[in-house]
C-alpha positions in Angstrom: 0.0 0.0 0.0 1.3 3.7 -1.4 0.3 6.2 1.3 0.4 9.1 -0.3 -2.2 11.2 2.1 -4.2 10.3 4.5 -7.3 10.6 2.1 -5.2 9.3 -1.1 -3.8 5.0 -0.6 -3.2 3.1 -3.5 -2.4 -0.4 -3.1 1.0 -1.6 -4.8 -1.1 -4.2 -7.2 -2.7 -1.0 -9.3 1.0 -0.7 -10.4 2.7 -1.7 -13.5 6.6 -2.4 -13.1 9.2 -2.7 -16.0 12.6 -2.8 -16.4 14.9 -1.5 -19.3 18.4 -0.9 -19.7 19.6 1.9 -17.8 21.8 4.9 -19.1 22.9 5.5 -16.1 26.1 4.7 -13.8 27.6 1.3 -14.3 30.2 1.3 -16.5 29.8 -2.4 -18.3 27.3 -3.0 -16.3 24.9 -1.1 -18.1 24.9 -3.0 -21.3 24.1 -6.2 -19.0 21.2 -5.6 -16.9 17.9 -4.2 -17.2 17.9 -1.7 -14.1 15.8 1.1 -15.1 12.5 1.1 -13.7 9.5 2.2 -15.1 6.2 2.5 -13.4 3.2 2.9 -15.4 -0.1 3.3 -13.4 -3.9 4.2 -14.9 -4.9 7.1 -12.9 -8.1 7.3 -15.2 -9.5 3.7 -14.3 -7.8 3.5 -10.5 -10.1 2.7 -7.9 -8.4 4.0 -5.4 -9.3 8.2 -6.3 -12.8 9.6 -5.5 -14.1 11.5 -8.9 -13.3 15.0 -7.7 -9.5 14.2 -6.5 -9.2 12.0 -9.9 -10.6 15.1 -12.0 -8.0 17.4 -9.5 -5.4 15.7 -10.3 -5.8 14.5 -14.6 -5.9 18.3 -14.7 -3.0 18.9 -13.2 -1.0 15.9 -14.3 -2.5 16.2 -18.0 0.5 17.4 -19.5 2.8 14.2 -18.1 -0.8 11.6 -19.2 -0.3 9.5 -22.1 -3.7 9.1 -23.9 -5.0 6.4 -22.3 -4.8 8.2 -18.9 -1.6 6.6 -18.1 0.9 8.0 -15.8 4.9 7.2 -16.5 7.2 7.8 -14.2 11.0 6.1 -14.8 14.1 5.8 -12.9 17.8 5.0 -13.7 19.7 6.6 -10.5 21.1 3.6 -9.0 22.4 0.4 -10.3 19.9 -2.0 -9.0 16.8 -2.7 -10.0 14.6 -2.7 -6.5 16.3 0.9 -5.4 15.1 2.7 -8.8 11.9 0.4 -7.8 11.3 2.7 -5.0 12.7 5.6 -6.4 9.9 5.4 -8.9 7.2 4.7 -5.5 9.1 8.2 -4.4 9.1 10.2 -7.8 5.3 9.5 -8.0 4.2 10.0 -4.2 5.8 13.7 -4.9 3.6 14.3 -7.7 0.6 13.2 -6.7 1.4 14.9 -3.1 1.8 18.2 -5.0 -1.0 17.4 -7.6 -3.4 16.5 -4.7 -2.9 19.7 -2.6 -6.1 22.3 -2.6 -5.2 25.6 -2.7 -7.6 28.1 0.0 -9.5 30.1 -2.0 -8.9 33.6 -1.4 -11.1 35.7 -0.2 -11.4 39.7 -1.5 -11.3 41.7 0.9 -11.5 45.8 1.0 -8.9 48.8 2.1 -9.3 49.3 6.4 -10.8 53.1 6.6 -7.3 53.9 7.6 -5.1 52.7 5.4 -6.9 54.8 2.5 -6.8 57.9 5.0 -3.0 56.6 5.5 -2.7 56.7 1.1 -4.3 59.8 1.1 -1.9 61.9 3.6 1.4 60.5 1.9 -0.1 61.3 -2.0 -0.8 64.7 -0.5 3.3 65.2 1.3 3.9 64.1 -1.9 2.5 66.8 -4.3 3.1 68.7 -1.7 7.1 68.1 -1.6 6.8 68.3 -5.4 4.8 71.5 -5.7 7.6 73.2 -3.9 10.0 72.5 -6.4 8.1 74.1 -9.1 9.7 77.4 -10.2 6.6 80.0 -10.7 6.8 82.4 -13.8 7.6 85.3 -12.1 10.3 84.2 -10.1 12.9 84.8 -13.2 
């Protein structure tokens, strides 16, 4: 089970594993083994999401969706297969922790009587202190 909020748990069996080979470190090793991982999970047919955080998050993850509504998310940092496993588990909790997170709507709110009396007095010094730089006509 991937606890990714308290609200948000998908179990482990909703995800897809494969591995490729890497082009990351390993010198030879690389040509040899299949340790990329690649984690490929249905966000548009998981049971797991309620409709409004599925439609939450296919918005903000559309851009990273393939068409089917699948989400890919790869990993080649380490040499071994099972850490870029769980690097992919990490990668993915991240996104879906950032996706997931409701932003407070904001709220308008007006100027406070005196912070517009406050405006009004320092646009007044002002024209004031500017006025008195003027140089009147008949002061030649």
């Amino acid at each position: 089970m991937l606890l990714i909020t308290p609200f948000i748990q998908i179990p482990l069996s909703e995800f897809e594993f494969s591995f490729v080979r890497s082009s990351g470190p390993g010198g030879q090793n690389v040509n040899k083994v299949n340790s990329k991982a690649v984690l490929r999970w249905s966000l548009l047919t998981s049971p797991s999401l309620s409709l409004d955080t599925r439609a939450r998050l296919m918005g903000k993850l559309e851009n990273q969706l393939t068409r089917n509504g699948d989400l890919i998310v790869s990993s080649d940092r380490f040499r071994d297969q099972g850490m870029n496993r769980d690097d992919c588990l990490e990668k993915l909790k991240a996104l879906l922790v950032a996706a997931a997170f409701v932003p407070k709507a904001r709220k308008k709110s007006r100027p406070s009587f005196s912070s517009k009396r406050k405006a009004k007095e320092a646009k007044s010094l002002h024209s004031q202190k500017k006025s008195l730089r003027k140089v009147s006509r008949g002061d030649y």
